[in-house]
N, C-alpha and C positions, 0 to 999 in steps of 0.2 A: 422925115417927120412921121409918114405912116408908118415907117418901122420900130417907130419910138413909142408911138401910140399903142402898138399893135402890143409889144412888150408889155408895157404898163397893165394891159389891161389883162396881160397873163396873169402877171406877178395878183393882181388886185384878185381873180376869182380863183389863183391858187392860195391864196390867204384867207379867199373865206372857207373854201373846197376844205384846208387846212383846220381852220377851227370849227368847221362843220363834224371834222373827223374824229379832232380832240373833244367835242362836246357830244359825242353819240360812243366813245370811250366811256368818257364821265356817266354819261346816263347808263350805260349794259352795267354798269359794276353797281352803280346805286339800284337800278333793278333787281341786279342780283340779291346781292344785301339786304333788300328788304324783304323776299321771300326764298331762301335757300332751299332748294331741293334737288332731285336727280332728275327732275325735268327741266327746273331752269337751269341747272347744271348745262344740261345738252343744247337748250338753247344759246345759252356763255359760249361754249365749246365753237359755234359755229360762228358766231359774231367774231371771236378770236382769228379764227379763219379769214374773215374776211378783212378784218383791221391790218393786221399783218401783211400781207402784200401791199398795204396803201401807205404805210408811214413813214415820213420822210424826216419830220420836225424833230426839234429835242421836245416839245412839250406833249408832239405825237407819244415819243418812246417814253417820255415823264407818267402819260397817263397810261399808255398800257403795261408799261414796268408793275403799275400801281393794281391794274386791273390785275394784273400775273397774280400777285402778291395776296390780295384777299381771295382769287380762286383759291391758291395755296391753303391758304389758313384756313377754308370751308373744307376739304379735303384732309386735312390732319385733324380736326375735328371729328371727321367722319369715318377716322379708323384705316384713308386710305394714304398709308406713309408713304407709300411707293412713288405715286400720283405725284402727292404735297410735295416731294423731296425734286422729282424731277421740272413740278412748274417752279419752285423758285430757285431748282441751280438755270432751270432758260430767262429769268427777268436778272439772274446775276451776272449772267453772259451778257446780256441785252444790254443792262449797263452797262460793263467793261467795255462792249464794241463799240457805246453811241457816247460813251464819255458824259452820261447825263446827272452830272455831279451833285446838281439840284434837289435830286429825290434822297429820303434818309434811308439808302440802301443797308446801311447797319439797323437799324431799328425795326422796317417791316421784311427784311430775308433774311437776313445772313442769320440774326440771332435767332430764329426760328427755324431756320435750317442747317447752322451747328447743333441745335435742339435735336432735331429729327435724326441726323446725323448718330449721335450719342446713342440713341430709345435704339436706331435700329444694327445699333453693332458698329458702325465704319466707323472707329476712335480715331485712324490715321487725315479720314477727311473732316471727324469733327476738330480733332487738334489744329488742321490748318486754316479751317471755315472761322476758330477762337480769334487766333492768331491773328487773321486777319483782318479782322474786323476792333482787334482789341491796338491794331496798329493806327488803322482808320480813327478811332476814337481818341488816341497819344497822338495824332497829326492837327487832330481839329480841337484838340484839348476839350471831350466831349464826357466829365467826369463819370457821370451816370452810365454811358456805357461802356466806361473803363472800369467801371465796377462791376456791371455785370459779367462783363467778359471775365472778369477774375472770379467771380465765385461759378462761372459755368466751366473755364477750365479746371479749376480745380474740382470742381465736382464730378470730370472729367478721369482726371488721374485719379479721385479716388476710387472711382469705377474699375479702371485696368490692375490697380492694387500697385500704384505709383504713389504709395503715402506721405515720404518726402517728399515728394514733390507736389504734394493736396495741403500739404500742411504749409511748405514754403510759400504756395501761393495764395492762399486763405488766410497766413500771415502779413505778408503785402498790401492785399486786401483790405484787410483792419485798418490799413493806415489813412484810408484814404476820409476825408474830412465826412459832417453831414452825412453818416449812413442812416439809412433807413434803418427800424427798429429788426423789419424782419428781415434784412441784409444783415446787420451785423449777426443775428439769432444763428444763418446759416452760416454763415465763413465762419462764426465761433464752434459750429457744431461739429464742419467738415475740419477743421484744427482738434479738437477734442476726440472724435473719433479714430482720425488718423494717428492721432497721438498714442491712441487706444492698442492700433496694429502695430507700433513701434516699438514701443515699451512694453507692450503687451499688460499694460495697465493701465486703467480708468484713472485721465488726468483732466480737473472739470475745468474749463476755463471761465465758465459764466456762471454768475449769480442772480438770481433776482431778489431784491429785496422790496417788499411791499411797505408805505407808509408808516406800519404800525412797528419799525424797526423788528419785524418776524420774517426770516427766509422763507420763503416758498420756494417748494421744489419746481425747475423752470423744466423747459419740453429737453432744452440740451441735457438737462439732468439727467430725465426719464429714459432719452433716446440711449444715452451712454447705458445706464443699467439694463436696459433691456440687451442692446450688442454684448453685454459684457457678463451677460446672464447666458446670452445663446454658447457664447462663446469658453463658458465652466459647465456646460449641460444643463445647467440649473433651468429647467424648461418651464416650471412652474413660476418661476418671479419672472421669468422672460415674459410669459402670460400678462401675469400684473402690471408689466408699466407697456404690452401691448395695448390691453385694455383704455391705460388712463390715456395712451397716444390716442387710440382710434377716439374717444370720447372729446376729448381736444379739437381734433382734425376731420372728423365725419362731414360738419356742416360746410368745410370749405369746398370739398372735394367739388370741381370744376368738370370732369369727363368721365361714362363709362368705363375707359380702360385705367382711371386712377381706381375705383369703386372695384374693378374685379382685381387689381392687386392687393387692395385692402383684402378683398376677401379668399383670396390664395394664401397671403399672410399668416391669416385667422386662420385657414385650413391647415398649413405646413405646422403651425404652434400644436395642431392636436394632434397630427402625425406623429410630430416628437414626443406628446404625452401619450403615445399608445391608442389614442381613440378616435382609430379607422373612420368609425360611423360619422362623428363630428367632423373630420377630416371628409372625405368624400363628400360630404352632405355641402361646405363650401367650395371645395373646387370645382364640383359641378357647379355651384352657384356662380363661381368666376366666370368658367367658361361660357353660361349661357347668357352671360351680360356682355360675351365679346362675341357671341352667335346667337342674338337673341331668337331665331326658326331652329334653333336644334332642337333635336325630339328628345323626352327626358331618358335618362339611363341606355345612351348611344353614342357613343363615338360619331364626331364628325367624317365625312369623307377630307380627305387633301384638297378636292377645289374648293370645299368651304372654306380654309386658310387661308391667311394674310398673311405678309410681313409685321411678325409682333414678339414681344421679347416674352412676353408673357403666355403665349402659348406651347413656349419651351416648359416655362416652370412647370406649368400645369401638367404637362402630357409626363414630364417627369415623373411627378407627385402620385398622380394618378396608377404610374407603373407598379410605385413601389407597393400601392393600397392591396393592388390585384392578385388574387388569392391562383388565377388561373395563369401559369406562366407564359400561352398560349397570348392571352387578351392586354399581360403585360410586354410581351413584344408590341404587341399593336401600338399599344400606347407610346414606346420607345420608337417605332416607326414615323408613327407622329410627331413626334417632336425633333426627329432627326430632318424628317420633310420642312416642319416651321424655320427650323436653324437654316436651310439648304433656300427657302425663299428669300433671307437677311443675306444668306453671301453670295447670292447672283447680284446683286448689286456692292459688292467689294471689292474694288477693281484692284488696290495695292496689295503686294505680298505682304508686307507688314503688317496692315488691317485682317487679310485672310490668319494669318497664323495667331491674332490678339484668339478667335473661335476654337483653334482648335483641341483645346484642353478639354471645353466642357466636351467636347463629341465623346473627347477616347475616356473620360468617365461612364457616359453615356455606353460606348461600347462595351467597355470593362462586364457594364451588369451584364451586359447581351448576351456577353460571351460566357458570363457565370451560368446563367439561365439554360443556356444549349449544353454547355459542360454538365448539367445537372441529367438533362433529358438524354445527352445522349450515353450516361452509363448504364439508363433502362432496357437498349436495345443492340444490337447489333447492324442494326442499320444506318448508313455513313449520311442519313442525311442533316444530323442536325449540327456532323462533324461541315460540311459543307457549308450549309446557311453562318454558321460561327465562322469560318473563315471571311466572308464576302464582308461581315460588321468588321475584322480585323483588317481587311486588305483596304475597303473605303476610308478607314481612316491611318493609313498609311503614307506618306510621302504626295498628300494630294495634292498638294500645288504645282510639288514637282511633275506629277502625272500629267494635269491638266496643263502645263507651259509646252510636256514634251508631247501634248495630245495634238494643241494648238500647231506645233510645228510639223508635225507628221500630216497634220489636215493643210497646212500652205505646199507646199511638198507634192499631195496629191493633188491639188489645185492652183499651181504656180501663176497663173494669170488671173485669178480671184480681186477684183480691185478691193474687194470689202476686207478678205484675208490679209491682205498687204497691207492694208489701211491696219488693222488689228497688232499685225507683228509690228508696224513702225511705232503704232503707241504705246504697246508693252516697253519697247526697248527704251522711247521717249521718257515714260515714267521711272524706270531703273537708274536712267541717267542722271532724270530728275533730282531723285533721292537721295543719289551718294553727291550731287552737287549740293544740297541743302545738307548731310550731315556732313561734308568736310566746309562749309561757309562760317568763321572766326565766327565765336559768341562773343559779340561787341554792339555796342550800340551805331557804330557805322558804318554795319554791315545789315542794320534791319529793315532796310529797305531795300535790299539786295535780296536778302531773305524772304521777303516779302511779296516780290515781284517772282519767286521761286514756289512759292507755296499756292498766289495764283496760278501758274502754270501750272502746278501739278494738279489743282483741283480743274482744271480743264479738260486736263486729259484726261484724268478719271469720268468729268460729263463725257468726254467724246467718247470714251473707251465703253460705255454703260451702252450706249446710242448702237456703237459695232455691235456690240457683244449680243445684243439682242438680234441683232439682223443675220448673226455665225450662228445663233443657237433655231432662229425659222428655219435657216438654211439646211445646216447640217443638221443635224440632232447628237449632237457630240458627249451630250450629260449622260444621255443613253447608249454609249460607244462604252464607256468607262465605268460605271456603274456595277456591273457585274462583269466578270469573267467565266467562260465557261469549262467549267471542272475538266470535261472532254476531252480539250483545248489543250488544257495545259498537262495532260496525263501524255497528250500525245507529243506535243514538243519533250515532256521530260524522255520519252520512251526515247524521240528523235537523237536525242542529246546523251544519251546513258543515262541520266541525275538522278539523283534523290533531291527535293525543294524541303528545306527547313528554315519555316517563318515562326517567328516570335513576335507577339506582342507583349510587351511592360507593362503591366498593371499599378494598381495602387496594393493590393493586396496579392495579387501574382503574376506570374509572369505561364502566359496560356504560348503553348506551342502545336506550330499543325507540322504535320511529317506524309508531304506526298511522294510517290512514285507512279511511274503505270502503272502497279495494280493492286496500291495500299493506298491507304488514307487514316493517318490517326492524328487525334488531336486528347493532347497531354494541359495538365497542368499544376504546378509546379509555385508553392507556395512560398509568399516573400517573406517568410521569420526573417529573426534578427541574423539567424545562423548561415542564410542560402544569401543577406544579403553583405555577410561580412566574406561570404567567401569569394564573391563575383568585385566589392572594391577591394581586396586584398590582393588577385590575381591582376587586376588591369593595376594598381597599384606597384607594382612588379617592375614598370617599364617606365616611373619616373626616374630615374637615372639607371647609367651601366653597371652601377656596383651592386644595387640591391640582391640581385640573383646568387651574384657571386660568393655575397656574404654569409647564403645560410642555402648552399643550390639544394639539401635533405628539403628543408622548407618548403622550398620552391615546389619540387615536383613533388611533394605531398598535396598543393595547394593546384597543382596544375591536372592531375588526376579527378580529385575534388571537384573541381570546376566543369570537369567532364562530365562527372556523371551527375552533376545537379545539372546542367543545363541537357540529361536525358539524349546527349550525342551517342550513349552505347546503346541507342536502338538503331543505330546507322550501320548496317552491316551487308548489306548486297551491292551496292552502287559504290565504283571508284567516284566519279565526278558528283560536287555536292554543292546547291545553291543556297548561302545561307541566306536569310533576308533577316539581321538584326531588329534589333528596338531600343530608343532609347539608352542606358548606361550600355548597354552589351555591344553598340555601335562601337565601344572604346577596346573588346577584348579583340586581342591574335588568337585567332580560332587555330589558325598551324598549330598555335605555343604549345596547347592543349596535347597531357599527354592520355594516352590509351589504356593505361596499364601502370600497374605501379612497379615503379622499379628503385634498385640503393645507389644504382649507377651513378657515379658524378661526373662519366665522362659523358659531353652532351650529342654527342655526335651517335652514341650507342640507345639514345633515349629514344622510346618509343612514339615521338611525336606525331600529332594527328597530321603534319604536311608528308608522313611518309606513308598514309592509309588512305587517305582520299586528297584529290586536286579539289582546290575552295573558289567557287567563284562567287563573290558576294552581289545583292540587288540591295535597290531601294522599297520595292515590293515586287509582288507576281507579275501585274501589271507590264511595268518595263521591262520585267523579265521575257513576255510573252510578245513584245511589239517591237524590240528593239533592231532598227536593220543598219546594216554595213554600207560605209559610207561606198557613193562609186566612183572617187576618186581613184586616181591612179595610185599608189603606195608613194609616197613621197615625204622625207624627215624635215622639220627643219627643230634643229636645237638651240638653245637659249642657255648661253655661259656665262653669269655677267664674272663671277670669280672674285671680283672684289679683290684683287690683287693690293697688298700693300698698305689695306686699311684694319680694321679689327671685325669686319665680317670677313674677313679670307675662306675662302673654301678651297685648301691645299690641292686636294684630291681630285677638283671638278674638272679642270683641264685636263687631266688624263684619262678622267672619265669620257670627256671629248672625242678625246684621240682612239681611244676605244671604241666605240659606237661606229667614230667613223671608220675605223678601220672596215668594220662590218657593212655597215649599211649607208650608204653616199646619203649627203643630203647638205642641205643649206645650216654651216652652225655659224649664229654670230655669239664672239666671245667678247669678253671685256664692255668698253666702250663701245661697242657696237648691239649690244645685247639691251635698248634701251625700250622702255616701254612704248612707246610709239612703232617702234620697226616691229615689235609681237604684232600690236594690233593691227597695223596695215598686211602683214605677211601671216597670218593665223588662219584665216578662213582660207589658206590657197594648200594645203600640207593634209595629207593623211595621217600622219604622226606628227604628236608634238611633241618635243622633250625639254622641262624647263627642271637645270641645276643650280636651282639659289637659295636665298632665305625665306621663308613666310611665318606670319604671326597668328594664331588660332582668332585673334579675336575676343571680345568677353559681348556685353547685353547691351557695352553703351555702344562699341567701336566694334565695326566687322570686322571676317578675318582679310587676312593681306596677304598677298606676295611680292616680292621685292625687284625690279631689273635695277640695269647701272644704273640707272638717272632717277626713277620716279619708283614710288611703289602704288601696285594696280590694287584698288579693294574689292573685297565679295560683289559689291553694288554694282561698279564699274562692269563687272566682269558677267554680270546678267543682262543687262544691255549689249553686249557682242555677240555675235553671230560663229561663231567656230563647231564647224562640224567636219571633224576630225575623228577617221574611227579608234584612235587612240589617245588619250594625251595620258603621257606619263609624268609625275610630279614627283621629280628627284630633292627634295627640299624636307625640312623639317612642318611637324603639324598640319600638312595639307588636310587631310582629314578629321580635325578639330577643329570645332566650333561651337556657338554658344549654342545647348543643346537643348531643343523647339521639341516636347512633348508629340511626337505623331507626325513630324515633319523627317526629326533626326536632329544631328548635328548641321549648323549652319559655317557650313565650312568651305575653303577654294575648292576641294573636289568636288562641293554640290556645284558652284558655281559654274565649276565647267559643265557639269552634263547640265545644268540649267541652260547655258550657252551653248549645248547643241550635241556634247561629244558622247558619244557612243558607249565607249569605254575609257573608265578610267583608274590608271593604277599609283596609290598614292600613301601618305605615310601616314601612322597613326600618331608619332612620336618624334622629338628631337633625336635627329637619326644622326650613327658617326661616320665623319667625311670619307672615312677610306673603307668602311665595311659599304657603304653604299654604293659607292665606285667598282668595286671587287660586282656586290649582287646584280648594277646595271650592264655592269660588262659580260657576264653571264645569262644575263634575262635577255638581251640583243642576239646574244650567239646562238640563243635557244631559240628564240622568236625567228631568226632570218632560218633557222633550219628548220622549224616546225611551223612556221605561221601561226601559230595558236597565243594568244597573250596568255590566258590561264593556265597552259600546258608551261609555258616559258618561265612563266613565275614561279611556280612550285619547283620545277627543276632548278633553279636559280638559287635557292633557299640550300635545296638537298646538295647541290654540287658546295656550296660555301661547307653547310656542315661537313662532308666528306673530306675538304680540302685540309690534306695535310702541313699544308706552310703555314696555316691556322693553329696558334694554341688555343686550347681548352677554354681560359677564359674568352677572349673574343667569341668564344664558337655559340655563348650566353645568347637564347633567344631574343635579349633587348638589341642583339648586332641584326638580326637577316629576319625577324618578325614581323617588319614594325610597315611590309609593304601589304598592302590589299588592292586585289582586281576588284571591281566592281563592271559587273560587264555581260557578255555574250558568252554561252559557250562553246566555240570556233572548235572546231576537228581537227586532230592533226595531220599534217599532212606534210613529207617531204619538199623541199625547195628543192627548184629543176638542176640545182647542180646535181644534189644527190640523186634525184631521179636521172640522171644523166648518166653516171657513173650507174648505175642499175644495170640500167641499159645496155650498155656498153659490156659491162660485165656480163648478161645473160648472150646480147651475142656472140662475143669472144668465146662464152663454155658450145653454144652451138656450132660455133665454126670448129672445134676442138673434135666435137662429137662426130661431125658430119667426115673431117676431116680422117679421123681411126676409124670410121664406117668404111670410107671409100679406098685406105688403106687395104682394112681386110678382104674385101671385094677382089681388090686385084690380085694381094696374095691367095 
């Protein structure tokens, strides 16, 4: 009885203890609320603290979900998106853990933090935060927020410049009953506009008509004329219906940061009409309405900064005003920094690579500016500074995955690094699960419970990523390279390093060695750019070459000397670092000299003057190390025997390799994608002979085993660190091609996955010239250790091969491989140092042997 008693009278003061706790929840927020500042802020902050370890209730977690959600909003108000965006992804979590179904988690977060989302760049998290919540709304048949979510996705895609798909869904939109006047105003506008980038002509969809049966011109009118004024340069009526907007829409304007893009607006309109002063005169007006303590006519320092989209534009704007090329880096520094605050919080590769276009604009000028300055002097520094703006925005995802794995690596028992590596790979998995899930409605709650998970791991993955960046300081590992550094590894290596980057208007090249440095560039006319898609244009099928070979090596000469490779003349070993289209050229094909020769084996081709070893940038060029595996093959045959992927040739290609170098091959049915994945990360080489697919923008690229085919996605979540893998298949090295990243193709995938080096095809390559090269590239390799050395001899030996006719001997047969990689020394295998050996004693004992002869005679 007393045990009964005793109970009771728990339960009784943990239900007041309970609403005691829920009703001093209620009060901190209504405090808040009624005087928001940075003091009550701090006072909120601690109260949180201590509610938090106390709550047990659903109405506990109802009210502080609730308290999360207006800190949230008092913080996005206040310019600090970072803050905003992390209290309401923890009241989203909060929900999801406590199941508190009760509270309208669509109404005060989600749509306020797909909001935030959007403003601060992560399009990958705001698509799934829409998504989500636009599912929530089709379960609870919640009309109103089934609307909004339609005109915020679509307002979404019209952002990324996914028109069809802004239009498709602002049409859907429309349909829905009871819109609001200014819901239907915007889905007609984002239909109209996008309509605009489609057809590339003004189609209005909205009228208004006023009682007196007279049109009046509506805002979607003005809005269209105006885009479609910027967009003929006609900057002057662009002005005009600026005007009657801003006149329109001044008194609504709700925030600071709406009021300084109105007035950047205004500023950019008198930039394009030539008048600096008027321009200047509002962007500094924007600016000091987002830094209201800036001092006038000063550049902010970096920790004045926020995450804000708008003080990209600005620092832009501002660059191009500056008369002093000096104070326009700064400005370009600026805004490279504001950009670099928005992707420390963009945890998915797909969201990182939405950024990277505007950078390598951004860079383009930088590199114009320094290209400017440095033809005043003879001193290499400004040749220097222009590389570091080309190298930063080079392959940086790539850098930063393989920075991240070189830093667990050095700290294998890291629980935080561990924690880091499992949710990258978590998230990659994520992603290719959600793009191979059927586009069906019975799949959308599959898909749904997929797009929460990923927006988890993107919260937990933000949470690491800050605790790796206190830790190490790894932004500052990568950032620069030191010229020094890299003069001395080229020295170590023999090289010459030739980086290119792609421009819009040129294509800027740097040329180091030990003890040069020049930087070239190299203008895109129509003439430098027909001649670089004519030559990669060369190797879509085997006959083109054939059909006009005068052609060919007129255009293969050409391609030499515009891409500036005959300043390459001291150095045999040469590291190209492509860009963009030139990622597509056979730099071997490339001839040195012009010659009438049609036979090809006589032609002065660039793989018979220098050995190519290609990078992704300097970076990986300079960090790259050998795995300490034991040397060990395992090859991957599926052969498709018997179907219409047959690869005739691959099984002897088998028998080849192995004849050479022992190792684990599964052929056939044995060759399936599960026995790769489980047996991949145990092998220092890997050799895979099958089919793969480049890939396009909707569908990654693929490679094929017997049973399953593995995608890009798939293949960024594995762990393979192998110091080889070789990719005997078609297209490995194409893919849909990411402005500043490269080609998104299976041989990024593997060194995204860990592999050191890797040597792979640019082109549908033919089953028995690639058998012949691999069989040669293995003989070379087991005798010189060197993959670069192997490859290039591999090429030369084919050309040389007499059992070859003329046509097969066409560059599109033995071009179409590239290393990308390390440059390894060569060095004899201990047979032939054996035989050396062997050979130097036997002349000593010879020697010694007629010495001791003569002696006695």
């Amino acid at each position: 009885m007393k045990k009964h008693l005793f109970i009771l009278c728990f339960f009784i003061l943990r239900l007041g203890f309970s609403q005691d706790l829920e009703n001093a929840i209620y009060e901190a927020t209504e405090t808040f609320n009624a005087s928001k500042s940075e003091a009550t802020l701090s006072t909120l902050d601690k109260k949180i603290s201590a509610f938090e370890n106390n709550l047990t209730t659903e109405d506990e977690y109802f009210a502080f979900i609730n308290l999360l959600a207006n800190k949230a909003f008092y913080l996005d108000a206040s310019n600090k998106q970072q803050q905003a965006i992390a209290t309401y992804e923890k009241a989203w979590t909060l929900y999801k853990k406590q199941n508190v179904v009760s509270y309208d988690i669509t109404e005060y977060c989600l749509i306020p933090l797909g909001t935030l989302y959007h403003k601060t760049k992560d399009y990958t998290n705001a698509e799934n935060i829409i998504k989500q919540y636009l599912f929530l709304a089709e379960k609870q048949n919640n009309t109103s927020q089934k609307i909004t979510a339609s005109i915020n996705l679509a307002t979404l895609y019209q952002s990324i410049g996914s028109y069809q798909l802004a239009y498709a869904t602002a049409s859907k939109g429309l349909l829905f009953k009871n819109l609001k006047p200014y819901q239907q105003k915007t889905l007609k506008t984002i239909q109209s506009r996008s309509s605009l980038f489609i057809k590339n002509k003004v189609t209005i969809i909205d009228k208004v008509i006023t009682p007196g049966f007279h049109t009046k011109e509506s805002e979607i009118d003005i809005t269209l004329k105006y885009e479609q004024a910027l967009k003929n340069k006609d900057y002057k009526e662009a002005q005009k219906n600026f005007n009657k907007l801003k006149n329109r829409n001044i008194n609504n304007l709700q925030s600071g940061r709406e009021y300084a893009k109105l007035a950047f607006q205004e500023g950019q309109l008198y930039y394009l009409l030539k008048d600096t002063l008027q321009a200047n005169k509002y962007v500094n007006y924007a600016l000091k309405i987002l830094l209201p303590g800036l001092e006038e006519k000063k550049l902010p320092n970096k920790n004045q900064l926020y995450p804000e989209n708008t003080f990209i534009d600005i620092f832009d704007l501002l660059a191009e005003i500056q008369t002093n090329p000096e104070k326009a880096l700064a400005c370009y520094d600026l805004s490279f920094y504001a950009s670099s605050l928005i992707e420390q919080n963009i945890t998915s590769q797909k969201g990182q690579l939405f950024n990277l276009y505007a950078n390598r604009i951004r860079s383009e000028k930088c590199l114009n500016i320094l290209y400017q300055l440095q033809q005043n002097t003879d001193n290499t520094q400004y040749t220097e500074r222009a590389f570091y703006y080309a190298e930063n925005q080079k392959a940086s995802i790539l850098k930063d995955v393989k920075t991240k794995k070189t830093l667990l690596d050095q700290h294998p028992e890291d629980s935080v690094l561990i924690k880091q590596n499992l949710l990258i790979k978590k998230e990659e998995q994520l992603t290719n699960q959600l793009i191979n899930t059927p586009i069906n409605n019975a799949s959308a709650t599959e898909k749904n419970i997929l797009r929460q998970e990923l927006n988890a791991i993107s919260i937990a993955l933000k949470e690491v990523n800050i605790k790796v960046h206190k830790k190490y300081t790894i932004s500052e590992q990568i950032e620069k390279i030191r010229l020094e550094s890299l003069k001395a590894k080229l020295q170590e290596d023999q090289a010459v390093l030739v980086e290119y980057f792609y421009g819009i208007h040129y294509i800027y090249q740097f040329i180091f060695s030990d003890k040069a440095a020049r930087f070239n560039r190299i203008k895109l006319n129509a003439e430098n750019k027909n001649n670089i898609s004519n030559f990669i244009n060369y190797f879509n099928s085997s006959a083109i070459i054939n059909n006009n070979i005068s052609k060919f090596t007129e255009d293969a000469y050409t391609t030499y000397k515009t891409l500036l490779l005959d300043e390459i003349t001291d150095k045999e070993n040469v590291i190209i670092i492509p860009d963009s289209r030139l990622s597509f050229i056979p730099f071997d094909a490339l001839l040195t000299a012009n010659t009438e020769s049609t036979s090809f084996s006589k032609m002065p081709f660039l793989v018979k003057k220098h050995k190519l070893i290609y990078n992704a940038n300097a970076y990986l060029y300079l960090n790259q190390n050998k795995t300490k595996k034991k040397e060990s093959l395992l090859g991957i045959f599926p052969v498709f025997e018997g179907t219409n992927l047959e690869l005739i040739y691959s099984k002897t290609e088998a028998e080849n390799i192995e004849d050479i170098l022992h190792g684990d091959f599964l052929l056939q049915a044995e060759a399936t994608k599960n026995k790769f994945i489980e047996k991949a990360s145990k092998y220092s080489i890997i050799h895979l002979s099958t089919h793969a697919k480049s890939g396009n923008f909707k569908e990654p690229a693929s490679i094929d085993f017997y049973d399953e085919t593995l995608s890009l996605n798939e293949l960024y979540g594995l762990k393979i660190e192998a110091n080889l893998v070789v990719l005997s298949a078609c297209e490995t090295g194409v893919g849909a091609l990411q402005k500043g990243e490269g080609a998104l193709s299976i041989a990024r995938g593997f060194q995204y996955a860990g592999a050191n080096n890797v040597l792979f095809s640019l082109w549908q390559i033919n089953d028995l010239a690639t058998s012949q090269i691999m069989t040669s590239f293995y003989k070379n390799y087991s005798k010189h250790k060197s993959e670069f050395i192997a490859n290039n001899i591999s090429k030369i030996e084919y050309l040389n091969n007499n059992e070859i006719n003329n046509i097969k001997k066409s560059p599109y047969y033995w071009s179409a491989f590239v290393y990308y990689g390390n440059v390894t020394p060569k060095t004899e295998s201990s047979f032939s140092l054996y035989v050396l050996i062997t050979i130097l004693s036997l002349i000593l004992l010879v020697f010694l042997f007629l010495k001791f002869n003569r002696k006695n005679t």
